[in-house]
DRENSE-560834 format. One record per residue (C-alpha): residue in one letter; z, x, y negated. Coordinates in steps of 0.05 Angstrom, whole numbers. Layout:
DRENSE-560834
+------+--------+--------+--------+
| rolo |     pz |     px |     py |
+------+--------+--------+--------+
|    A |      Z |      X |      Y |
...
+------+--------+--------+--------+
//
This chain:
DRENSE-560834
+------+--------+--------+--------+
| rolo |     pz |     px |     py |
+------+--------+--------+--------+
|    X |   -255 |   -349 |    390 |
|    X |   -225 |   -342 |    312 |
|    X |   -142 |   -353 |    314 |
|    X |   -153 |   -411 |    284 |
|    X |    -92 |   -466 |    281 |
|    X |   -102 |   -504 |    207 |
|    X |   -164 |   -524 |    182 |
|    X |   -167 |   -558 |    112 |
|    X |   -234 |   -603 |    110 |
|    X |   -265 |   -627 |     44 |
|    X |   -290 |   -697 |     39 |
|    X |   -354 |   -705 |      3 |
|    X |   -305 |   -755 |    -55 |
|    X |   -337 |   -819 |    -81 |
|    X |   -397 |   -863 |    -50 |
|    X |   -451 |   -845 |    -98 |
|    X |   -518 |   -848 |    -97 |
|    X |   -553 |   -792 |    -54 |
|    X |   -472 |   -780 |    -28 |
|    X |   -452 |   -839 |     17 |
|    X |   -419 |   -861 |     84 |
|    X |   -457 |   -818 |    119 |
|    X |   -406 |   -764 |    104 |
|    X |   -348 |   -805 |    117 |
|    X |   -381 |   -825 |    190 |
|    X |   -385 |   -738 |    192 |
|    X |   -321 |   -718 |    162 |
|    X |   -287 |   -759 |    216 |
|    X |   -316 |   -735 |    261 |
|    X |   -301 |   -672 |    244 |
|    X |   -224 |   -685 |    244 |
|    X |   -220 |   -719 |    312 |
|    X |   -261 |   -666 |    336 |
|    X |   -214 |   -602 |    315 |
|    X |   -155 |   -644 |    346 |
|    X |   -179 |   -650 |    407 |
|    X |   -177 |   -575 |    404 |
|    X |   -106 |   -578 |    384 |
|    X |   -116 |   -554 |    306 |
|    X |    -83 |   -585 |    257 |
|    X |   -124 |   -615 |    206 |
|    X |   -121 |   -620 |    128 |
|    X |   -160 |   -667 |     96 |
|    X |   -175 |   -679 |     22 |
|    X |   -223 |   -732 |    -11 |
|    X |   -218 |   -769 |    -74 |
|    X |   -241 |   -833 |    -41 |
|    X |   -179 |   -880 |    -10 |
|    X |   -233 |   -934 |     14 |
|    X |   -263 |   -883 |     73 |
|    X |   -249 |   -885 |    153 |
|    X |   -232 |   -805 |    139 |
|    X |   -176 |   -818 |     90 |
|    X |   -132 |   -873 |    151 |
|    X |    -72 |   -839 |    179 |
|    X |    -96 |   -832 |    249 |
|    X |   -164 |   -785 |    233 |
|    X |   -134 |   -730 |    211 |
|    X |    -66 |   -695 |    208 |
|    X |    -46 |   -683 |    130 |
|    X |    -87 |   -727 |     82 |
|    X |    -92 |   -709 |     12 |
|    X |   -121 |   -760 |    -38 |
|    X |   -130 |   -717 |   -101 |
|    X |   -192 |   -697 |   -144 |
|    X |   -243 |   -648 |   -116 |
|    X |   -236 |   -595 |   -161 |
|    X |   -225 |   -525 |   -156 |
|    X |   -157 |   -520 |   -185 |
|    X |   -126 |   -590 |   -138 |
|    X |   -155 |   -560 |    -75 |
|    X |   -128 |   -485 |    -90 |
|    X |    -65 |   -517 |   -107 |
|    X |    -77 |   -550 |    -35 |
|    X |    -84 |   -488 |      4 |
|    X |    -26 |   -452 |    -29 |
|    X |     20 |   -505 |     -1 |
|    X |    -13 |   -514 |     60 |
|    X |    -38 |   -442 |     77 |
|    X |   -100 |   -462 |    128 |
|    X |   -136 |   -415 |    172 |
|    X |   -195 |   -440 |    153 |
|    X |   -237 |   -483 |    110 |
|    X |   -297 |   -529 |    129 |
|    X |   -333 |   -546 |     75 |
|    X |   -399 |   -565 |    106 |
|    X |   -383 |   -642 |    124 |
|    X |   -373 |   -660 |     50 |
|    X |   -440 |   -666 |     34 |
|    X |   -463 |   -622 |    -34 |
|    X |   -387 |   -630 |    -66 |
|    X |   -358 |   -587 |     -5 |
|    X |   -412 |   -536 |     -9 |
|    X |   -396 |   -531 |    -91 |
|    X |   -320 |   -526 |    -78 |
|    X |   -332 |   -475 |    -28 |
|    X |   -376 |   -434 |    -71 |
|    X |   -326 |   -441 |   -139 |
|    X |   -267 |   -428 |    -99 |
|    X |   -294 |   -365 |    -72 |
|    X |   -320 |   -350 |   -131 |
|    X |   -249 |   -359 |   -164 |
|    X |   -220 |   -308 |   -107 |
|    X |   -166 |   -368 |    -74 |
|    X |   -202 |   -351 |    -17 |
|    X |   -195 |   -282 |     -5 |
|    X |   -129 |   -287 |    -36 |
|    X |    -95 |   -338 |     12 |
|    X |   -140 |   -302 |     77 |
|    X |   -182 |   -368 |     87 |
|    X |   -241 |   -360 |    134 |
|    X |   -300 |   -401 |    113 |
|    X |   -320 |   -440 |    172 |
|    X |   -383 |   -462 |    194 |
|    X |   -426 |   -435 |    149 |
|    X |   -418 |   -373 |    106 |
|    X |   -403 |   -362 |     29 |
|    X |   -473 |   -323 |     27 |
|    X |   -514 |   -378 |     55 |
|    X |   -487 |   -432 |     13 |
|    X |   -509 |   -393 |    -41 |
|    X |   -585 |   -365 |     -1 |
|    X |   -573 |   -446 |     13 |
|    X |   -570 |   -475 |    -55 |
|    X |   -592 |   -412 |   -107 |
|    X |   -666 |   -431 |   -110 |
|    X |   -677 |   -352 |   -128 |
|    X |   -639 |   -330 |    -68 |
|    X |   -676 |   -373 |    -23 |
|    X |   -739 |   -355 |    -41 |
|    X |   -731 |   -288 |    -30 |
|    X |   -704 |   -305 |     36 |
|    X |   -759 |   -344 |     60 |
|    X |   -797 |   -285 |     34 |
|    X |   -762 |   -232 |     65 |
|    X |   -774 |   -266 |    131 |
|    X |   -851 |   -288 |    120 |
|    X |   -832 |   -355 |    119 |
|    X |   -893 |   -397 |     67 |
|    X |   -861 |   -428 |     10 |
|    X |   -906 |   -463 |    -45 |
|    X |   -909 |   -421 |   -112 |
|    X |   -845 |   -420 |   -142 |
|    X |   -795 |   -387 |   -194 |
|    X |   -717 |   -393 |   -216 |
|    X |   -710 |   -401 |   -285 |
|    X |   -652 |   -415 |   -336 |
|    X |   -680 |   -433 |   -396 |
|    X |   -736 |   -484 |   -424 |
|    X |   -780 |   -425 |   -448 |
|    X |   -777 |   -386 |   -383 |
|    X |   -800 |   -459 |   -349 |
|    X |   -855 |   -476 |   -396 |
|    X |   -883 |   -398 |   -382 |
|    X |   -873 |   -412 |   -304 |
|    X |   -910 |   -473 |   -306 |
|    X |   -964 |   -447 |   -341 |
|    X |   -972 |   -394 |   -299 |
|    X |   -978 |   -432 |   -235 |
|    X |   -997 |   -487 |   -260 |
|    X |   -987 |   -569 |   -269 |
|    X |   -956 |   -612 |   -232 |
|    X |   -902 |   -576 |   -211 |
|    X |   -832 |   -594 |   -185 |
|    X |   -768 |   -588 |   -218 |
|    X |   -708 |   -571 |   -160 |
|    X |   -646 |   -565 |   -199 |
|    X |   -599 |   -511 |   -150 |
|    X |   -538 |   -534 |   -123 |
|    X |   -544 |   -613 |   -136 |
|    X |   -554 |   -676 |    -91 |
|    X |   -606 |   -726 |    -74 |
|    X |   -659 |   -691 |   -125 |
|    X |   -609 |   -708 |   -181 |
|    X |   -645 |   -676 |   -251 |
|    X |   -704 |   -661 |   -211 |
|    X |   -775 |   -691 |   -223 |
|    X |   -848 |   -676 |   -224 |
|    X |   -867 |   -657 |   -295 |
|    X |   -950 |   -664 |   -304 |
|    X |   -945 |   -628 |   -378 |
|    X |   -909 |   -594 |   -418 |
|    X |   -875 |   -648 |   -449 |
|    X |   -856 |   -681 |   -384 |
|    X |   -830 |   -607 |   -368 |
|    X |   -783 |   -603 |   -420 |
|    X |   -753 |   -669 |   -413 |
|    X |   -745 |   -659 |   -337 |
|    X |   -719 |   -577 |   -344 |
|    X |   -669 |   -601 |   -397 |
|    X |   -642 |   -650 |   -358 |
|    X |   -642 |   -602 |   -297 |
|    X |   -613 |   -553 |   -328 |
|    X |   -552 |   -596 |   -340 |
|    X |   -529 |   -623 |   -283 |
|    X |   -553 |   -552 |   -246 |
|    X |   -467 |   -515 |   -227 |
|    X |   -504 |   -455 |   -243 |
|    X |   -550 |   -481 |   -294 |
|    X |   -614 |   -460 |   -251 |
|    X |   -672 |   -498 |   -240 |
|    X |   -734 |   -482 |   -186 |
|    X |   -802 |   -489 |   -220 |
|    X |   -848 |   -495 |   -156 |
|    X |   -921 |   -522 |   -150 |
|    X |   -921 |   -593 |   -129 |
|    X |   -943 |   -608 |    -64 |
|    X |   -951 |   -682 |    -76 |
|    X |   -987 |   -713 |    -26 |
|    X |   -981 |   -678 |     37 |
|    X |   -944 |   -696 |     93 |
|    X |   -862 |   -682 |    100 |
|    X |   -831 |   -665 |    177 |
|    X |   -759 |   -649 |    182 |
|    X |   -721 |   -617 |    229 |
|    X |   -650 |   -622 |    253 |
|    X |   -626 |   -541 |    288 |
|    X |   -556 |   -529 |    311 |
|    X |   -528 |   -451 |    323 |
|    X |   -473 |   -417 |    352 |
|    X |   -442 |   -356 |    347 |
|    X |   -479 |   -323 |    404 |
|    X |   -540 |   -339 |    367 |
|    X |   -555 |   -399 |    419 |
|    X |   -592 |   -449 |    369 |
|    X |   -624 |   -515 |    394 |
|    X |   -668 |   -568 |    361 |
|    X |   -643 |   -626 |    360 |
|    X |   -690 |   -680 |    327 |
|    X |   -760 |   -675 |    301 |
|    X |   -768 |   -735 |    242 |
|    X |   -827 |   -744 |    201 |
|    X |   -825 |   -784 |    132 |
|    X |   -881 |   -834 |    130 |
|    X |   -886 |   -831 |     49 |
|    X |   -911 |   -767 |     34 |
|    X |   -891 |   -706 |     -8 |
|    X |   -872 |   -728 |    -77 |
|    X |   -821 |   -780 |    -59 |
|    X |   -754 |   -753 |    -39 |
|    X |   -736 |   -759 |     38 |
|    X |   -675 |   -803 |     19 |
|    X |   -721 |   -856 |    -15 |
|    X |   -779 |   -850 |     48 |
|    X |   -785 |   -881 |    101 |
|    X |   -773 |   -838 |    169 |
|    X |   -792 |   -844 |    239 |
|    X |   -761 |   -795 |    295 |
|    X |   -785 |   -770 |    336 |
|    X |   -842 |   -737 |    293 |
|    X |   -903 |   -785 |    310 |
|    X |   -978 |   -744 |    285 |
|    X |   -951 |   -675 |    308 |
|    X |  -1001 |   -643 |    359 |
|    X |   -959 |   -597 |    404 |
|    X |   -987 |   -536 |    367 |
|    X |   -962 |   -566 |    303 |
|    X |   -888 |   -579 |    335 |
|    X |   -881 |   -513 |    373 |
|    X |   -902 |   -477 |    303 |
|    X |   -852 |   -513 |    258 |
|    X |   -796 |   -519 |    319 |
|    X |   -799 |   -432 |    318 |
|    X |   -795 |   -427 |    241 |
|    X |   -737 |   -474 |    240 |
|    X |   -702 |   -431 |    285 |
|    X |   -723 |   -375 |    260 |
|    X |   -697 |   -395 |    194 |
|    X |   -630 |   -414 |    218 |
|    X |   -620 |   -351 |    245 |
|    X |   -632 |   -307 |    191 |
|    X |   -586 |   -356 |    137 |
|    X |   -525 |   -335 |    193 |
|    X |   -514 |   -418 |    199 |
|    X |   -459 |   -436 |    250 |
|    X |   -465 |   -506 |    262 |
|    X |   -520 |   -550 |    241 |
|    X |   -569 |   -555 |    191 |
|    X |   -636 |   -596 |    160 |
|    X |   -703 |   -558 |    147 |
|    X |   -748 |   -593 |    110 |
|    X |   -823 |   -577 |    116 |
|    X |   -890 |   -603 |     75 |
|    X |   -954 |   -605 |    123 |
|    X |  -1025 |   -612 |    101 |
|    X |  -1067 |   -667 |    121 |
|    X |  -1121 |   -636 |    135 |
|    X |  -1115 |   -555 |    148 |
|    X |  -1045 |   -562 |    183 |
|    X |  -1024 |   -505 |    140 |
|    X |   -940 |   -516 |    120 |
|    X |   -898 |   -497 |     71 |
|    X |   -814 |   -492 |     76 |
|    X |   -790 |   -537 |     15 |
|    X |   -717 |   -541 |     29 |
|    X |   -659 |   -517 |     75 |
|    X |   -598 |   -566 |     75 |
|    X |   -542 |   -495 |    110 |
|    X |   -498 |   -579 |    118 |
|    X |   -486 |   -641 |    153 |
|    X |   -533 |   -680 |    113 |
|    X |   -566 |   -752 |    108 |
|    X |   -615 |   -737 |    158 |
|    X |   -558 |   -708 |    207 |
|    X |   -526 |   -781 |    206 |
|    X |   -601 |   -807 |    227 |
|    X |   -617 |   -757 |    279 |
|    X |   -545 |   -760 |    316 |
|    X |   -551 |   -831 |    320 |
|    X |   -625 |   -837 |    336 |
|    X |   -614 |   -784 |    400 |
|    X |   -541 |   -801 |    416 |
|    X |   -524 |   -718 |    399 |
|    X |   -460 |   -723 |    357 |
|    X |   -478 |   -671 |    313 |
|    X |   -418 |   -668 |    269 |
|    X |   -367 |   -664 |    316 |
|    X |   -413 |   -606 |    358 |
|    X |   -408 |   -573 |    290 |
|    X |   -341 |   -580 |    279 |
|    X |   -327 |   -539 |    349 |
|    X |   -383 |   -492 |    336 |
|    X |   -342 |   -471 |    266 |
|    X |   -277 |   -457 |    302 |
|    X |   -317 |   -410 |    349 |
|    X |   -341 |   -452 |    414 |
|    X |   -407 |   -443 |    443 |
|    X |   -459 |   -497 |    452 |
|    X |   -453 |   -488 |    529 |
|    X |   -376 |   -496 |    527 |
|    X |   -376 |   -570 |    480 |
|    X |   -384 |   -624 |    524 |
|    X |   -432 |   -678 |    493 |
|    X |   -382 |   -743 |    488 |
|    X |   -442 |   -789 |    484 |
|    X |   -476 |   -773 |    553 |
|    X |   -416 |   -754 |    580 |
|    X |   -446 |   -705 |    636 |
|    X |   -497 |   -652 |    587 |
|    X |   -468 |   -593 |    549 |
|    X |   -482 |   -590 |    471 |
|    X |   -540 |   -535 |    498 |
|    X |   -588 |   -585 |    526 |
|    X |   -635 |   -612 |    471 |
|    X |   -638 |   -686 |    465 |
|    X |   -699 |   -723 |    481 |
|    X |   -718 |   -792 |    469 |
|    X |   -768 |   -832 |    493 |
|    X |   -757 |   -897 |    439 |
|    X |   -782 |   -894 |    362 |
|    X |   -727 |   -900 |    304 |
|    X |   -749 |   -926 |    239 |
|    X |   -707 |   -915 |    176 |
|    X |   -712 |   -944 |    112 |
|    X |   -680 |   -937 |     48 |
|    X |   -646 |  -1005 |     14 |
|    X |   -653 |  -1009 |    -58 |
|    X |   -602 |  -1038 |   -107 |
|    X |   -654 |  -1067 |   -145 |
|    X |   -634 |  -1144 |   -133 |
|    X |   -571 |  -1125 |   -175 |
|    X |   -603 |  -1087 |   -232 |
|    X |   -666 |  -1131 |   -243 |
|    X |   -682 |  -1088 |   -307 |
|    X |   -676 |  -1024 |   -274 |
|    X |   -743 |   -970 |   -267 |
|    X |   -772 |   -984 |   -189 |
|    X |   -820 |   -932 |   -183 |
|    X |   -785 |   -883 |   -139 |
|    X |   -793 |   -808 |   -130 |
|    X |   -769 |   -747 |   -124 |
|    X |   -690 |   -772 |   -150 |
|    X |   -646 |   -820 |   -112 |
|    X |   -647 |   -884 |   -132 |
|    X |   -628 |   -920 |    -60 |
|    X |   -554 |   -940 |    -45 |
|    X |   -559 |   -948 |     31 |
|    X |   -610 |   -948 |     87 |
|    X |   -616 |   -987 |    162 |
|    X |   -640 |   -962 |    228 |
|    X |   -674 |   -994 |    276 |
|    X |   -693 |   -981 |    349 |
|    X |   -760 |  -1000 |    387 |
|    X |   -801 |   -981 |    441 |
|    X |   -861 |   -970 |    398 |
|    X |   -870 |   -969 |    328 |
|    X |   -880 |  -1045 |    314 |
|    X |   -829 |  -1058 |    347 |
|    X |   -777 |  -1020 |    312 |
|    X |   -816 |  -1022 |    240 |
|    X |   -802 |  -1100 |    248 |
|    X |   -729 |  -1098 |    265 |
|    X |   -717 |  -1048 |    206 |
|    X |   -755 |  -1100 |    152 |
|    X |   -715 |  -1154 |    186 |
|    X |   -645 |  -1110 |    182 |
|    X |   -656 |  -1097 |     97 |
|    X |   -628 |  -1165 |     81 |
|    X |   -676 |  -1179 |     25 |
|    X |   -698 |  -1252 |     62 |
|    X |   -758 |  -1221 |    103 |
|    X |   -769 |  -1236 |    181 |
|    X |   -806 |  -1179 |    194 |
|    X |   -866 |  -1133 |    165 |
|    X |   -895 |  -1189 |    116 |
|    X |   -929 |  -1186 |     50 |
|    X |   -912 |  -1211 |    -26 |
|    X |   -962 |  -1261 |    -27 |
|    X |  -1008 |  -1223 |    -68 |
|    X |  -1083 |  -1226 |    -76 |
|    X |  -1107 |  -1193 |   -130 |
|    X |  -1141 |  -1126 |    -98 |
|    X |  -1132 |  -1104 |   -178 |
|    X |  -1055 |  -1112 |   -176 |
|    X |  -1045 |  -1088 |    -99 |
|    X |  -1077 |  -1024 |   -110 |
|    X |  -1039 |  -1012 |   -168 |
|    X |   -977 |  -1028 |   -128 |
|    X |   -999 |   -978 |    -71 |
|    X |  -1009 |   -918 |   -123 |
|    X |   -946 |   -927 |   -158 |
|    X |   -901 |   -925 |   -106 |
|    X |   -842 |   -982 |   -106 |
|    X |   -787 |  -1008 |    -68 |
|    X |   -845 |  -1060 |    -49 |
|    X |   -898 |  -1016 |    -28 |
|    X |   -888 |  -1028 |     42 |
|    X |   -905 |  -1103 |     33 |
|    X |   -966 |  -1095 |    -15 |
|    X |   -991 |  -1046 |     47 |
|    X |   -989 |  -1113 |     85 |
|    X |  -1022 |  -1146 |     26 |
|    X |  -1075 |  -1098 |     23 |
|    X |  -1084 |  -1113 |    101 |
|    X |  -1092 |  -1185 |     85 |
|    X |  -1145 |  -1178 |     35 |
|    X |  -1194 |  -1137 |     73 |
|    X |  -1177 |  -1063 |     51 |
|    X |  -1192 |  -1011 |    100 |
|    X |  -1133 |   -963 |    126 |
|    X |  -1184 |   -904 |    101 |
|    X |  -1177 |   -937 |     32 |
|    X |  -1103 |   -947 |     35 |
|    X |  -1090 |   -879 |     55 |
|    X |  -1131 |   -845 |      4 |
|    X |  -1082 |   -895 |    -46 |
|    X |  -1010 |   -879 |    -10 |
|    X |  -1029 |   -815 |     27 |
|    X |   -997 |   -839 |     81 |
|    X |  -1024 |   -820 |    144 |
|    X |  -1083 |   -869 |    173 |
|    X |  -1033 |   -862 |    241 |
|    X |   -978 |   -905 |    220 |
|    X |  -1026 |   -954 |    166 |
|    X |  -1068 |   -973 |    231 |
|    X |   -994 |   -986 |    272 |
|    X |   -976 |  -1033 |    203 |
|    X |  -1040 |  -1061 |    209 |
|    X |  -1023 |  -1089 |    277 |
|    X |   -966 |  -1128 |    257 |
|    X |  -1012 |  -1158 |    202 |
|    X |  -1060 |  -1170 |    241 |
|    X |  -1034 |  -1202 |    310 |
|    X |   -985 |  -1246 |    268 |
+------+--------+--------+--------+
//
């Protein structure tokens, strides 16, 4: 194990869209976690109004702006050991990177912990991941880095329309989009472009449509890596798995399907050098099985939060061990209290998530959602089947609904309009399409949502 006696954590700053508690619920984690271990902690977030930021989570709080220059200043006073930058979300994995970049690092002898300079950057540098994936005959959909409008508009045309926009190194799809021609391209590159730290965008062939399966993988040192969640978004590719709904475990997977996308997820963890956890995000055809890798989060992310409290692993505080040098096999798990952070969680309950939308308070605001952001929160909800837990969650969103219901509607015109452009209200014209006679074969070829979980919705409808 690393000499390691000071860590300095960053917290992921203000609640923002895409950026919210989540990371406060890890960063704590992380904190009480390296104390137990007897390290002193350093902790610096912009945000006052967090659980992370009170006097008994960690040992030195700073409350100063993330920015390169505050948190050098930081670690020239403080001198840390280390730095663990992977439980502030997208804003730790910047300062990380422009810190290094800036040579504080190397300068004050600060280990990155966790996860390595390199692979925040194979991570996040849409160029460098590809080639990764590549390197390691991994399938990603056709894709290409560019920095300029002209180099997009020649990508695009080259692999052709739609394609997705990924800005590098940003957070919940922010500047991202599906452009459909080249005047939707330039709009949607420029923008990228802009809020892009390195200016990069991905132009990649959109894969709208088929189904998205995520993975949760944790990794040691000794190259032990475990999986520890399987979740599958019930909107398809095309809307971004913040704004989805998600189910865990994964419910259509055959067990050829699991055991192909469990190995390239560790496969893939592996070769990015990851010690601690990390998302994998994979798009699955409907019909030929065939996947694609779309997107490695080398971080504590959104879907850690879900996954450690659907299986009752705590993932960010396993992590936080894991950094400092600990095996899996020598972390207790708090939660069970009698397994080692080696054994693989398995559950034998469904968890439903599903975003909530601000869109009570900003009445004039665009609904359609999509590949950006746009929700400020989400509930989760446990069941012993589907139903079950699909009607707590609708019942948990606060929006004056006692369960899986639907607007009222009965124009088939309207509804089917509704189920094609996808909305916070899509969910409840489903139910209205239900109502009004539509088949589940028809409202899947609408949604492309699986048939698996329409036929589950239609039960509710139905025995109500």
């Amino acid at each position: 194990m690393y000499k390691i006696e000071k860590v300095l954590i960053i917290g992921s700053g203000p609640i923002q869209i895409g950026q919210a508690a989540e990371f406060d619920y890890s960063g704590s984690q992380a904190c009480l976690s390296l104390r137990e271990e007897g390290i002193t902690t350093v902790l610096v977030n912009s945000n006052p109004a967090t659980i992370m930021t009170e006097l008994d989570v960690a040992d030195i709080v700073y409350i100063e702006p993330l920015t390169p220059e505050i948190v050098a200043k930081i670690i020239e006073k403080e001198n840390p050991d280390g730095i663990l930058p992977t439980m502030g979300g997208q804003t730790g994995l910047n300062l990380a990177s422009s810190l290094a970049v800036m040579g504080v690092l190397k300068e004050h002898d600060v280990k990155v912990l966790g996860t390595p300079i390199e692979t925040i950057q194979k991570g996040e540098d849409r160029d460098s991941f590809a080639n990764l994936m590549k390197e390691i005959n991994e399938p990603i959909p056709p894709n290409e880095a560019v920095t300029s409008i002209s180099e997009a508009l020649e990508v695009s045309h080259k692999i052709g329309y739609p394609v997705i926009i990924r800005p590098a190194y940003t957070l919940g799809g922010g500047g991202g989009g599906i452009a459909n021609n080249d005047q939707e391209l330039e709009k949607i590159a420029g923008r990228g472009m802009q809020v892009s730290m390195i200016h990069q965008i991905l132009v990649e062939k959109s894969v709208a449509g088929w189904y998205e399966i995520e993975y949760e993988v944790m990794r040691d040192s000794r190259d032990n890596c475990i999986t520890i969640c399987s979740m599958e978004n019930i909107d398809p590719m095309g809307i971004h798995t913040g704004e989805s709904m998600v189910v865990a475990p994964a419910q259509t997977l055959s067990d050829v399907d699991n055991q192909i996308l469990k190995n390239a997820s560790l496969k893939i963890i592996r070769a990015l050098g990851i010690e601690g956890g990390c998302n994998i995000q994979f798009a699955l055809h409907p019909q030929t099985r065939e996947y694609l890798v779309i997107e490695v989060n080398p971080r504590v992310s959104r879907s850690s939060a879900l996954a450690s409290k659907a299986t009752g692993y705590p993932i960010a505080r396993v992590a936080a061990k894991v950094a400092i040098g600990k095996t899996l096999d020598e972390i207790p798990n708090s939660v069970t209290k009698k397994t080692p952070a080696s054994f693989e969680p398995s559950i034998d309950y469904v968890v439903i998530k599903i975003p909530r939308w601000p869109f009570d308070k900003f009445k004039d605001a665009d609904k359609e959602i999509g590949t950006q952001m746009k929700s400020t929160g989400e509930v989760m909800a446990i069941g012993r089947t589907f139903e079950e837990a699909l009607q707590k969650a609708v019942r948990s969103l606060d929006i004056g609904k006692d369960g899986f219901t639907g607007t009222g509607e009965k124009d088939l015109e309207v509804i089917k309009k509704n189920l094609v452009i996808p909305t916070d209200q899509r969910l409840f014209y489903i139910a209205d399409a239900i109502k009004n006679g539509m088949s589940v074969e028809e409202i899947s070829d609408l949604t492309k949502i699986c048939p698996f979980f329409l036929e589950k919705m239609r039960n509710i409808v139905v025995n109500s």
